[in-house]
Every structure is written in structure tokens, then in C-alpha cells.
C-alpha positions as CSV (number, residue, x, y, z in Angstrom):
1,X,-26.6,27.5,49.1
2,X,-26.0,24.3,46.8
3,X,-22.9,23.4,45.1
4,X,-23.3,24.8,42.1
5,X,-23.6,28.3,43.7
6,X,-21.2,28.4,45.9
7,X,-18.7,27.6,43.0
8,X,-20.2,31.0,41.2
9,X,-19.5,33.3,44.4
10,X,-16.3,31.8,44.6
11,X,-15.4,32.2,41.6
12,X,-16.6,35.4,41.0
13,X,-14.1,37.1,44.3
14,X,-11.8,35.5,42.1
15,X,-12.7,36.9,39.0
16,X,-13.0,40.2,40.6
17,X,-9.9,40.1,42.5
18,X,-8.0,39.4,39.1
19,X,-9.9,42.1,37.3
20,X,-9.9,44.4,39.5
21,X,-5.9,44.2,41.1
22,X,-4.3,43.3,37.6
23,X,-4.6,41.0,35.2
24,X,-1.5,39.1,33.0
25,X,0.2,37.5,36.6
26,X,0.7,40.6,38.5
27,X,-0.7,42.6,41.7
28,X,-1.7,45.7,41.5
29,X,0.5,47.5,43.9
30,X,-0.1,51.1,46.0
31,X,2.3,53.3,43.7
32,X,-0.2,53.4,40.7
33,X,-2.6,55.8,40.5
34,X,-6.4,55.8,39.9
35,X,-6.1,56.2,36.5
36,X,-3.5,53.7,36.1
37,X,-5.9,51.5,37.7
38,X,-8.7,51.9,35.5
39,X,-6.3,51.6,32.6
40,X,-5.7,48.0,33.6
41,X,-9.3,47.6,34.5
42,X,-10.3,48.2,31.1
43,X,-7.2,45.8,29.7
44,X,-8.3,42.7,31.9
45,X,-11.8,43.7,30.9
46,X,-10.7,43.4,26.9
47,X,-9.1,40.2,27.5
48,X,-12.8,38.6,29.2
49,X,-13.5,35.0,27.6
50,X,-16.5,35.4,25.3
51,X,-19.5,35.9,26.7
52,X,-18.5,37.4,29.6
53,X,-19.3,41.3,30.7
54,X,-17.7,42.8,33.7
55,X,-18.9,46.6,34.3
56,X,-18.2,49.6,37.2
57,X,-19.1,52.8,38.4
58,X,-16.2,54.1,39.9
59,X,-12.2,52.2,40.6
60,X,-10.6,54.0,43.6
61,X,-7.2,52.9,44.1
62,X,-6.4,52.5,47.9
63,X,-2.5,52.8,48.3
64,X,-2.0,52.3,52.1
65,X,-4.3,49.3,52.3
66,X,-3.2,47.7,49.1
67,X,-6.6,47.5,47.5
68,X,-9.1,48.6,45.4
69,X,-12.8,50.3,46.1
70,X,-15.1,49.4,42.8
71,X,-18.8,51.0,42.7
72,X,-21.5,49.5,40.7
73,X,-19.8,46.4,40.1
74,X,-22.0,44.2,37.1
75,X,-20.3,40.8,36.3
76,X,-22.5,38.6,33.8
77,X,-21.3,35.1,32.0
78,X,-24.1,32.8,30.6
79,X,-24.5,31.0,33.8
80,X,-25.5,34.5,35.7
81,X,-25.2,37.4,37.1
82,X,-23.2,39.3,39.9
83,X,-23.7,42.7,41.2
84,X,-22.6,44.9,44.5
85,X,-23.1,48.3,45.1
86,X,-19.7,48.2,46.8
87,X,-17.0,45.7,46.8
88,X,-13.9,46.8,48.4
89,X,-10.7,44.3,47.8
90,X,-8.0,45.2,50.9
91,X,-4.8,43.6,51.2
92,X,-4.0,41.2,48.3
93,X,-1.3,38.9,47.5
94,X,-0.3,36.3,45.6
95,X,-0.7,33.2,47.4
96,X,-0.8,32.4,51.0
97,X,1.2,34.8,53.2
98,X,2.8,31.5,54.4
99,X,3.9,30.1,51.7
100,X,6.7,30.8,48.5
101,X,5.1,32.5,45.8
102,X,4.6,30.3,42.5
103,X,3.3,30.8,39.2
104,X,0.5,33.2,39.8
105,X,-1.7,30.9,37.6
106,X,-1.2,28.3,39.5
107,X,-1.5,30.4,42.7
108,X,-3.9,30.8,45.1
109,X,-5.0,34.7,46.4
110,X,-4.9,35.7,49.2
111,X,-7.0,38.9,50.6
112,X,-6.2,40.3,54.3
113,X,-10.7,41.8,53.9
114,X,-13.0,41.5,51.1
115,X,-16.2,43.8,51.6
116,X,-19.1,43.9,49.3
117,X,-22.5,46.2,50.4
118,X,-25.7,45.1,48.4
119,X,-24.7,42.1,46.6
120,X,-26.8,39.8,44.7
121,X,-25.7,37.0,42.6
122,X,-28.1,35.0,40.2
123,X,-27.9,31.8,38.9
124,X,-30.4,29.0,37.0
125,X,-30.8,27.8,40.6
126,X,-32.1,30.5,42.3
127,X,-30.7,34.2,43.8
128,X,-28.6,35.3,46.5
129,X,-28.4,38.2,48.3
130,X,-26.7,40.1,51.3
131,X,-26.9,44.0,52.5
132,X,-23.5,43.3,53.7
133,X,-20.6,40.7,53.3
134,X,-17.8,41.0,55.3
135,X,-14.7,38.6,54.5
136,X,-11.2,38.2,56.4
137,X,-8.8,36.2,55.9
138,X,-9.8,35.1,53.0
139,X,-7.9,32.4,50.9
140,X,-9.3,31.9,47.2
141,X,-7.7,28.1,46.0
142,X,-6.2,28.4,42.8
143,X,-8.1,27.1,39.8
144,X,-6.6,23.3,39.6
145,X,-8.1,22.6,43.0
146,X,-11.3,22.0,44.2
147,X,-13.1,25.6,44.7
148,X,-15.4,24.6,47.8
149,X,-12.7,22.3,49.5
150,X,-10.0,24.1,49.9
151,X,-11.3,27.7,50.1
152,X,-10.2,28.8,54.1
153,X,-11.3,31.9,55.4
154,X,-10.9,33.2,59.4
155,X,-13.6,35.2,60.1
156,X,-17.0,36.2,57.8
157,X,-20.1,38.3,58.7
158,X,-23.0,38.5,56.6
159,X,-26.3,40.9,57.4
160,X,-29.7,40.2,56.0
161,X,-29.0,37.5,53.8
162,X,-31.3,36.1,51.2
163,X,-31.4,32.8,49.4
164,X,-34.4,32.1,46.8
165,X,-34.7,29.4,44.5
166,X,-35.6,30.1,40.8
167,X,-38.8,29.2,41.2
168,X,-39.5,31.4,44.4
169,X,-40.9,27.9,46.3
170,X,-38.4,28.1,48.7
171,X,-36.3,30.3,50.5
172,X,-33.6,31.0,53.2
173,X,-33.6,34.3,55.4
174,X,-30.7,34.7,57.9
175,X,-30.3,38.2,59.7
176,X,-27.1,37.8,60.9
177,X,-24.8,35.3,60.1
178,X,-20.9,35.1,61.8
179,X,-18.3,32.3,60.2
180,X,-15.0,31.7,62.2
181,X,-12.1,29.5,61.0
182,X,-13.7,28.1,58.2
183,X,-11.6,25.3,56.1
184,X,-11.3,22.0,55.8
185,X,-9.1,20.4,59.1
186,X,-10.5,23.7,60.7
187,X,-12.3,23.7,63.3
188,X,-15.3,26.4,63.2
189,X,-17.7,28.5,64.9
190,X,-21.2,29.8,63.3
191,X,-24.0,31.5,64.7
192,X,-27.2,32.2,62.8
193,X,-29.5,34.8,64.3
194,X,-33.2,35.0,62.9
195,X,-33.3,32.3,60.8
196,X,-36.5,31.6,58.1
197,X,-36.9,28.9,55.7
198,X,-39.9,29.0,53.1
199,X,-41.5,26.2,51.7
200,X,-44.3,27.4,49.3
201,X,-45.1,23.8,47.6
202,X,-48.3,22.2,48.9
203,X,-48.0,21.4,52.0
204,X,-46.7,24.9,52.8
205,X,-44.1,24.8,55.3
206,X,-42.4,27.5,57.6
207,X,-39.1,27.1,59.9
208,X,-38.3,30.2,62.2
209,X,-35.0,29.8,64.6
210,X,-34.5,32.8,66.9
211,X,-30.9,31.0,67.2
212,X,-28.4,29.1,65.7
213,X,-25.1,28.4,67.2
214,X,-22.3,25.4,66.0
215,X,-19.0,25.2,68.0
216,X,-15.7,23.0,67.3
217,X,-17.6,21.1,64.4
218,X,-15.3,21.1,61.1
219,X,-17.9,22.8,59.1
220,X,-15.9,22.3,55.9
221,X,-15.2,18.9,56.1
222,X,-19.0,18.3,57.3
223,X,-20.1,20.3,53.9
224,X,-17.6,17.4,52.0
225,X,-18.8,14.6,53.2
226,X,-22.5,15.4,52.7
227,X,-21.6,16.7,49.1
228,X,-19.8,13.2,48.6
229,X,-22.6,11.2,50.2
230,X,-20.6,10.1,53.1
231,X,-22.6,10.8,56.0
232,X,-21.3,12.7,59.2
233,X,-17.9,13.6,59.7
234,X,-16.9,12.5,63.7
235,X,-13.1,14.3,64.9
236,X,-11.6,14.5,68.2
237,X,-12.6,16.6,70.6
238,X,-15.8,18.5,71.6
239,X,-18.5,19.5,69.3
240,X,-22.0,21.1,70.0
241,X,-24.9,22.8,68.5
242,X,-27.7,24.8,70.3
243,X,-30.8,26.1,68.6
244,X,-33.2,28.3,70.4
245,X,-36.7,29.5,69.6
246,X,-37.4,26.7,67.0
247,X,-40.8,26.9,65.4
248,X,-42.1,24.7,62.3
249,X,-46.1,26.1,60.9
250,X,-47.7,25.2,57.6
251,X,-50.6,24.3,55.9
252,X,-53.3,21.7,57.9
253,X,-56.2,21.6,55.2
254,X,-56.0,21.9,51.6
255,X,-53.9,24.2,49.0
256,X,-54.3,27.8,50.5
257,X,-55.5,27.0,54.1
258,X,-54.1,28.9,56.7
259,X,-51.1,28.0,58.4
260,X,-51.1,26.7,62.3
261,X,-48.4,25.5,64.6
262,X,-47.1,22.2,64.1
263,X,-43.7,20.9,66.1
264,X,-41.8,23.6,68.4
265,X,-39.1,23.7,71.3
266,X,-38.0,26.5,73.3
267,X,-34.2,25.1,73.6
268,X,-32.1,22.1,71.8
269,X,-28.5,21.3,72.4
270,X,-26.7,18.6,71.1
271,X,-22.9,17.7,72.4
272,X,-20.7,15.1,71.5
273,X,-17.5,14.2,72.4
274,X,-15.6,12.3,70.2
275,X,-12.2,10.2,71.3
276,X,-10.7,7.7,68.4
277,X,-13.8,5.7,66.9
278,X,-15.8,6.0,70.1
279,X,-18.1,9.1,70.6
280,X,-20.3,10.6,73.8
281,X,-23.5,11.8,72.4
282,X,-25.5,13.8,75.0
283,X,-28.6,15.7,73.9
284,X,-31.2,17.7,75.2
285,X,-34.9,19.7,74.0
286,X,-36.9,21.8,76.3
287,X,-40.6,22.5,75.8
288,X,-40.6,20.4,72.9
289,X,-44.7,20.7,71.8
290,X,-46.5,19.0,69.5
291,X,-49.8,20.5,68.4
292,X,-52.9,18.0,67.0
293,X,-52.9,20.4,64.2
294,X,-51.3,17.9,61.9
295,X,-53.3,14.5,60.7
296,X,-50.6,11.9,62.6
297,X,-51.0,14.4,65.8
298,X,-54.7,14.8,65.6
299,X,-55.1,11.8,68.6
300,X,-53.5,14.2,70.9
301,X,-56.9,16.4,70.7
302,X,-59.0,13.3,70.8
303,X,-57.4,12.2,74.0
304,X,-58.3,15.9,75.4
305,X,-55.3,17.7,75.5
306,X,-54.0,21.1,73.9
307,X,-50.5,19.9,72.8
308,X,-48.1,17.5,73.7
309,X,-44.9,19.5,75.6
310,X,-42.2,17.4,77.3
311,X,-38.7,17.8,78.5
312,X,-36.3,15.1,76.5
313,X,-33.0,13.7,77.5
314,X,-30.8,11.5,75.2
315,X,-27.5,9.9,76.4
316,X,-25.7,7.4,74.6
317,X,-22.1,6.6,73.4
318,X,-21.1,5.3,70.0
319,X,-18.5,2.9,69.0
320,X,-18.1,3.2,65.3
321,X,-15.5,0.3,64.9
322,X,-17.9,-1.9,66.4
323,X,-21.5,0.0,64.8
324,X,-22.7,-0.5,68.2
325,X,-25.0,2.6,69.9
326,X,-25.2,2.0,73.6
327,X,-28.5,4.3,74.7
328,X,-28.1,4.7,79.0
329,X,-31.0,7.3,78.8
330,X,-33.6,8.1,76.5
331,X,-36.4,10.1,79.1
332,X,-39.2,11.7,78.0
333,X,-41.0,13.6,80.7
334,X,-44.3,15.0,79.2
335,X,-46.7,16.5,81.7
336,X,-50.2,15.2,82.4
337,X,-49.0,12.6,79.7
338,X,-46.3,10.6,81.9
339,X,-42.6,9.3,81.8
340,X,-41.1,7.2,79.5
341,X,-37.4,6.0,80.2
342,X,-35.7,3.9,77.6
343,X,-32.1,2.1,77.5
344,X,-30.6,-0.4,75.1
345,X,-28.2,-1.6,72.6
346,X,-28.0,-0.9,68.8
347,X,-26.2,-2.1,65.9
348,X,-26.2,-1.9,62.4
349,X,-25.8,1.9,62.4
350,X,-23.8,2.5,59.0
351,X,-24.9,3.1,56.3
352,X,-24.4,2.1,52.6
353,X,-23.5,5.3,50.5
354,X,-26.8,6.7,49.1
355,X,-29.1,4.8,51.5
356,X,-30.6,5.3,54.8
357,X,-29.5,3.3,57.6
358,X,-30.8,0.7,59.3
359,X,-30.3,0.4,62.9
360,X,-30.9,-3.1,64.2
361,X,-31.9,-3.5,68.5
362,X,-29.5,-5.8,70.2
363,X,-31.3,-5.5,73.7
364,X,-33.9,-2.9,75.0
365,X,-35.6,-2.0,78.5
366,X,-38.2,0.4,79.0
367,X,-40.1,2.1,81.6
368,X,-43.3,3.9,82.1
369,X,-44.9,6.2,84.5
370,X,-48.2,6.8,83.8
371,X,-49.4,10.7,84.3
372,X,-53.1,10.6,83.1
373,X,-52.5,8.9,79.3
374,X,-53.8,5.7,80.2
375,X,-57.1,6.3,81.6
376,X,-57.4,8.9,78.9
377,X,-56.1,5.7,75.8
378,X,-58.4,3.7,77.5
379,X,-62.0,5.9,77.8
380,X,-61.2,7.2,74.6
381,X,-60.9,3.1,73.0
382,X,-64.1,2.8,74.8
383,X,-65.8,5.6,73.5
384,X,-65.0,4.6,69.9
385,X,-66.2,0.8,70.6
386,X,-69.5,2.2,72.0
387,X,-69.0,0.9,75.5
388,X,-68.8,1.7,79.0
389,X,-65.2,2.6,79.7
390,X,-65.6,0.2,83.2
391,X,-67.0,-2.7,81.1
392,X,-64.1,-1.7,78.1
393,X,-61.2,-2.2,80.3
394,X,-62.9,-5.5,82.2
395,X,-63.1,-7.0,78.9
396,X,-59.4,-6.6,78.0
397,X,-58.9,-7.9,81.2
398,X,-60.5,-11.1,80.5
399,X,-59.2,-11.3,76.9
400,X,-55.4,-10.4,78.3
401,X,-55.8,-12.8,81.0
402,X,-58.2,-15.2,80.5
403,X,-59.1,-18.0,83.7
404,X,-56.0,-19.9,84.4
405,X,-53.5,-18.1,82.3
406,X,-49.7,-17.7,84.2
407,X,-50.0,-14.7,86.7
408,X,-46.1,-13.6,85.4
409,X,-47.4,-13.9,81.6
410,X,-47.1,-10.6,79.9
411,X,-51.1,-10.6,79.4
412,X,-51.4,-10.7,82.9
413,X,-49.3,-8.4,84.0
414,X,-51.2,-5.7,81.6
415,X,-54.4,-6.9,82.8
416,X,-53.3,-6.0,86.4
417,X,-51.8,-2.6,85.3
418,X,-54.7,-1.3,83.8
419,X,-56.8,-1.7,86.7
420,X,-54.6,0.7,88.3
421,X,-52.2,2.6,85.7
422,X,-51.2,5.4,88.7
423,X,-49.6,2.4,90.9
424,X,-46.2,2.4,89.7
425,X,-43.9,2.4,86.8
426,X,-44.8,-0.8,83.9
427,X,-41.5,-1.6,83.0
428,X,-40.5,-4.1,79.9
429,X,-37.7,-6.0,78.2
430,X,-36.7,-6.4,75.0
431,X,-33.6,-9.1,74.5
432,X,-34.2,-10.8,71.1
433,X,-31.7,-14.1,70.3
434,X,-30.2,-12.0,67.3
435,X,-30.9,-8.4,66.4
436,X,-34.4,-6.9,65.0
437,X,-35.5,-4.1,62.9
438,X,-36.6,-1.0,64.9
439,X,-39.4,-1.3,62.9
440,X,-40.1,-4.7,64.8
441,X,-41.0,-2.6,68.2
442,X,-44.6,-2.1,65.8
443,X,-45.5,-5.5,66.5
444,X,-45.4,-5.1,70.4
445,X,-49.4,-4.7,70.5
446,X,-49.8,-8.0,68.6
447,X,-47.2,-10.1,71.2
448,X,-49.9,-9.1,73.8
449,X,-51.9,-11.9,72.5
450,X,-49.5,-13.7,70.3
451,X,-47.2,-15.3,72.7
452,X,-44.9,-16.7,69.8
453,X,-44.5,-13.3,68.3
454,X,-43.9,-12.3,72.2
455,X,-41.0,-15.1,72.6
456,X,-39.6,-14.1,69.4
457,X,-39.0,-10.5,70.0
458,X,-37.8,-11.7,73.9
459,X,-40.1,-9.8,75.3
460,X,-41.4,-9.4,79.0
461,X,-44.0,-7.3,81.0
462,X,-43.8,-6.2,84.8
463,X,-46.6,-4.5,86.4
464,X,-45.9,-2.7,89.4
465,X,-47.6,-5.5,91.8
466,X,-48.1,-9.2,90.7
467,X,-51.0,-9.0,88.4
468,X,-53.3,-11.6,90.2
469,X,-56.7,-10.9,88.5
470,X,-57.9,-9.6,91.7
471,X,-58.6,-5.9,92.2
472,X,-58.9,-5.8,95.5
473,X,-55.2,-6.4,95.8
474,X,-54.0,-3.9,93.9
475,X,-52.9,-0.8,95.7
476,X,-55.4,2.6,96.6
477,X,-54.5,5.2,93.6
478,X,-55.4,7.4,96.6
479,X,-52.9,6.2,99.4
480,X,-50.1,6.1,96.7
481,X,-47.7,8.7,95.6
482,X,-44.6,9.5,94.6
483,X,-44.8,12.6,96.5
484,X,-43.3,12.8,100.1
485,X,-45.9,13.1,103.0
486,X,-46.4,15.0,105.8
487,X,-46.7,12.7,109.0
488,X,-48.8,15.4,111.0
489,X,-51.6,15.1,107.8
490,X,-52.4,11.7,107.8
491,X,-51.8,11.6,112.1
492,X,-55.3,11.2,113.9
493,X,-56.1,14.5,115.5
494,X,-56.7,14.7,119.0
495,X,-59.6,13.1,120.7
496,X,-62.7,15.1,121.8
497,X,-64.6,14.4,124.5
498,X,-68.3,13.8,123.7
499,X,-70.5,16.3,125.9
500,X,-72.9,14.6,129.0
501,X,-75.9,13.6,127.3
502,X,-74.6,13.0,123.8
503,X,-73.2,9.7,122.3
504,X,-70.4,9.8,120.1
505,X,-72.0,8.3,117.1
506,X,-70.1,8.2,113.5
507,X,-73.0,11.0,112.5
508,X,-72.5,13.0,115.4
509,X,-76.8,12.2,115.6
510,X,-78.0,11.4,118.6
């Protein structure tokens, strides 16, 4: 829901809450009668500023609870409309229960449960609508303060909730949403089951969530600072969100193709841990899958696989005094792909308001275990040159590592990798003399054979054995494994004596 109509619901439980409990600075209170009720419904209603039309069914006064039932409920300024089957208004005062009444115009209102079945409110901007919103606690600001800021509210439910903009392009479908301790300083719990968002524009996008869950995050002060442009809002103590079930599908031809699977996980969660200006980030995705449905996937079918689907761990702890991100563990674990581990230092990570930031690598180390994507880079290169894939990688060999060229230089070390990717982990280092762009790891290709862009960036290249040129030394793909061994497999098996007569040749001929 954007700003604009989150002001109009707000607004509008105020507007009915005035309208409906008593107009001219008092609460309608459980001696008065229906009719007495309906007499000062029709009062306030006389006293609406131009423009403005407020309709009902049916007013039932509810004198134990202190509140009203209204049926048909039809509110309509030139901005919009509001309607509800049902809205029920239990439990109101003036004011926070906490604190000294003031000048009801000045006051806030308070409302122990507002309940509205079937509501729908339009706007310019689009339309929203709920089967069922369920609100306790419920503190309306009064009208000199900020209507999104300081609204507070303990506990809201909403079923089968709708968002749609004007245009019907997009849209926003939640079947069950749950909202705890919502306000700013708060902190808040929300859970969103069955989440859809519709994007009908060219490229045609869908986003399905079987889950939704975000715990000890100040969800108020979060919607603040994004309204304001501030970026994320860090506070002490523990914060987390999981999402479950995530799927993103759209269009992968032109206008009107069908829609295929794009990007997926089965599992994300995301904790951070936040002391002073330092924070522990942990995060995790299972399953994450990549199809080659899309135009910058489409190498992972030329390379021969179905989808890209790796297990992804991110560690790292952020000192925002300093703008420093220290990374300990960046692993990607994809199988019949390989492992990628990745550690290193940022800076640069804030942001000037309105613009994207630009993080900036202060040192970086990487490590790769090679699973099959190799061979698979290198026959399909060869393929696409016209060449034997043999001949392909003992020309890059030659042009890495030509005769005479330093065994430890990084050309050499990837010549002697190649030869035998399933060996060992590559491992490389970037430590640069002052910070780079991220953007700069793009260049890496070109340092293979530009050993000034290589010294710039500080960057080295290990092989898993010293990369001497010579294949014979490097180590049998077929002898080496990660995997433990059996001793009793590779144990010669007992001796057999040959019978009289017959030698005991390598054929077993005579």
C-alpha cells in the first residue's frame, strides 16, 4: 500500500469512529439508545465538509462493549471511496488509556477492536480490499501529527487481502496476513501466508511466497525511513526474516508468450544481530535454482544443465561507524557446478540519500572447487571456436603460459589448472593498494594476460600443484578425491596359484 493510501484508511477509522460514536468532542457512551444513536449519526452526517457523503444500512448501539455495529457503511470524498459490509467500532475513548484526556480535537482515539467484513477502499492509485479486518489495540494519532508515524496498534489480522493499482498492471494478494506491536520504537512481528504479486507490463512478472515471516524488526520505523529515503533502520537486538516457497515466473519471448520459471528457493532466512553501530549479518537460501529460461541464464542450458540449484551461506559483520563489511563466508555449493568460497573486506557501504551505494573492496580471497563447470566452460568455448576441445585448452595453455614465462605467474598457474580442474581447489587474492569498485572484479579475465591490469587489482593465482607446464606431473583425476577410501578396495587381493602347465601371463593366454 503506498503512502497516499495508507493515509486514506487511516483516516477513514477516524472519520468513522467520529461519525459513528459522536460528533461535536464527545463519545458516545452505552446509556443511549439506538435511536439516539442514529440521531447523532445523522447530525455528524449534516455537519460533513463539502463534498463529502457518508451512508449506512443499519447503526446498532452496543452498550456493554461501548461501541457501535454500522451495516452498509458508504464513505465517498473526491479523493475516493470507502465501503464495508460491517464495521464494528468496540471500546472507544478519547485518547490513550494511558494518558490525561485533552481537547478531543487535539486528541488521539483510542479503540480496544475495530472490525470491518468486506471492505474495499478506492483511491486514484489503485483499490484495496479485505474479506476481513480485524484491529486491536488500535491507536488513531490525532490530526496535527503524522497519520502513518505515529499510528500504534497491538495486534491486526487481515484475510484475503487485495491490493490493485488503478490501472490493474499490478497487484498484491495476501491470504492471511497477522501484525503484532506495530508502532514506531515497537518492535513487531508479521507473517504473510500465500503471498502473490502481479506484474502485467511487458515483461510479465509473477512472485508467489507460500510464507512470509519478520520478527523483532521495528516495522514502523523501517516504513519511515524508506518513505524518507534513508535506507535501513539497524536497532539493538535480534532481527530475522524467513520466506519459504519463493517462486518468481514471467514472460521469456515476446508480449503475450507464456510464462516459465525464472529464479526460486525452497527456504531463505536472514538474521542479524545488531549491538551499538556494529551488526552480525548471517544469511542463508536453500535450493536456490536458476532456470536458462531467462536471456542472462540461457548459458546454463548451453553448458548442458537443467537449472542452476545451490545451497548459499553468507556471514559477515558490519561496522557502520567505520562503513566497513567484513565477509568471513560467502559459500556457494551448487551441485555438478562446484564450490565457490569467498571472504573479504568492504568499504564505502553508505549511501548518499537518493542514490545507490557503492561498495568499494578493500581485500578479497576466493576459492574454487571445481564439480564438472570447467570441463563443461571449456568444451563448450571450443565448440563455439570450431575446435577440438583437446587442442582448445592446449592452446590457452600456450597463450597463458608461453615458453619461459615464471611457473608462480598467474598465467601459469591457470595453464596448469586447466589441465586438471578436478585436482584441487584454485584459490585467488585480491589485495589492491587502495580500494576498487566491485565492478572492477569484471576485469579479472583481462589481468590473465594483462599483467599491469593484474598488479593493479593485487591480484594472485594458485593452482592446486605448481603449474610447471608439464602434464605428466599433475596429479591422476582418477587416484584423487575428496572422498574417504576404503583400504580393503585398493589392497591387492590374495595371490592365486597358477595351475601345472599354465604360465601366469598378464592375459591369462598361454
Amino acid at each position: 500500500m503506498n503512502r497516499e493510501t495508507t493515509r486514506r484508511a487511516i483516516f477513514t477509522l477516524s472519520a468513522l469512529a467520529v461519525i459513528g460514536l459522536g460528533s461535536a468532542g464527545w463519545i458516545w457512551v452505552h446509556r443511549e439508545a439506538n435511536h439516539e444513536l442514529i440521531e447523532a449519526l445523522e447530525d455528524a452526517k449534516a455537519h460533513l465538509p463539502s463534498g463529502v457523503d457518508f451512508t449506512w444500512g443499519k447503526a446498532i448501539a452496543l452498550p456493554t462493549s461501548h461501541g457501535a455495529r454500522l451495516t452498509d457503511v458508504v464513505l465517498k470524498d473526491p479523493s475516493g471511496t470507502i465501503s464495508a459490509a460491517t464495521i464494528e467500532l468496540i471500546g472507544a475513548v478519547v485518547g490513550s488509556p494511558t494518558e490525561a484526556k485533552s481537547t478531543p480535537d487535539h486528541s488521539s482515539l483510542h479503540f480496544d477492536h475495530v472490525i470491518a467484513y468486506t471492505l474495499q477502499i478506492t483511491g486514484a492509485g489503485g483499490t484495496m480490499q479485505a474479506k476481513r479486518l480485524s484491529l486491536d489495540g488500535l491507536l488513531l494519532p490525532p490530526p496535527t501529527e503524522d497519520q502513518v508515524s505515529s499510528l500504534m496498534m497491538d495486534h491486526g489480522e487481515a484475510t484475503q487481502a487485495v491490493m490493485t493499482s488503478a490501472d490493474g498492471l499490478e497487484s498484491a494478494r495476501a491470504a492471511h496476513v497477522i501484525l503484532d506491536q506495530y508502532g514506531t520504537g515497537r518492535v513487531s512481528r508479521l507473517t504473510v501466508s500465500k503471498f502473490q504479486l502481479h506484474y502485467g507490463d511487458h515483461p510479465v512478472r509473477d512472485v508467489s511466497m507460500g510464507e512470509l515471516v519478520s520478527d523483532g524488526s521495528d516495522l514502523a520505523g523501517l516504513l519511515q525511513s524508506y518513505l524518507k529515503g534513508d535506507g535501513l533502520l539497524f536497532h539493538d537486538g535480534n532481527q530475522s526474516i524467513t520466506v519459504e516457497d519463493f517462486l518468481l515466473k514471467g514472460e521469456v519471448d515476446g508480449p503475450g508468450s507464456a510464462e516459465d520459471r525464472l529464479a526460486g528457493f525452497e527456504k531463505a532466512h536472514l538474521h542479524i544481530d545488531t549491538d551499538g553501530q556494529k551488526s552480525r549479518v548471517t544469511e542463508s537460501l536453500t535450493h536456490f535454482k536458476l532456470w536458462p529460461t531467462g536471456p542472462r541464464t540461457m548459458i546454463i542450458k548451453s553448458l548442458g544443465y537443467e537449472k542452476f540449484d545451490a545451497a548459499i551461506v553468507l556471514n559477515a559483520i558490519v561496522d557502520r561507524e567505520a562503513d566497513i563489511a567484513h565477509v568471513t563466508e560467502f559459500d556457494v555449493n551448487a551441485r555438478e557446478f562446484g564450490h565457490l568460497n569467498i571472504a573479504g573486506d568492504f568499504t564505502q557501504l553508505t549511501a548518499q540519500q537518493g542514490a545507490l551505494p557503492q561498495p568499494q573492496i578493500v581485500h578479497l580471497d576466493f576459492s574454487w572447487r571445481d564439480a564438472g563447470l570447467v570441463p563443461r566452460l571449456l568444451n563448450n568455448a571450443a565448440v563455439n571456436q570450431g575446435m577440438d576441445p583437446d587442442a582448445y585448452v592446449t592452446l590457452l595453455r600456450r597463450t597463458w603460459a608461453p615458453v619461459g614465462s615464471p611457473p608462480d605467474s598467474m598465467g601459469a598457474q591457470l595453464a596448469g589448472y586447466i589441465a586438471n580442474p578436478a585436482a584441487g581447489p584454485l584459490t585467488a587474492m585480491l589485495a589492491p593498494e587502495k580500494p576498487v569498485p566491485v565492478l572492477a572484479l569484471a576485469a579479472i579475465p583481462e589481468a590473465v594476460t594483462h599483467k599491469h591490469l593484474a598488479e593493479s587489482l593485487g591480484l594472485t593465482v594458485r593452482a592446486p600443484t605448481p603449474a610447471t607446464g608439464d602434464d605428466a606431473q599433475a596429479p591422476d583425476p582418477n587416484t584423487t578425491t575428496d572422498e574417504p577410501v576404503d583400504p580393503e578396495v585398493l589392497a591387492p587381493g590374495p595371490s592365486v596359484a597358477p595351475k601345472e602347465g599354465v604360465s601366469a601371463s598378464p592375459t591369462g593366454k598361454h
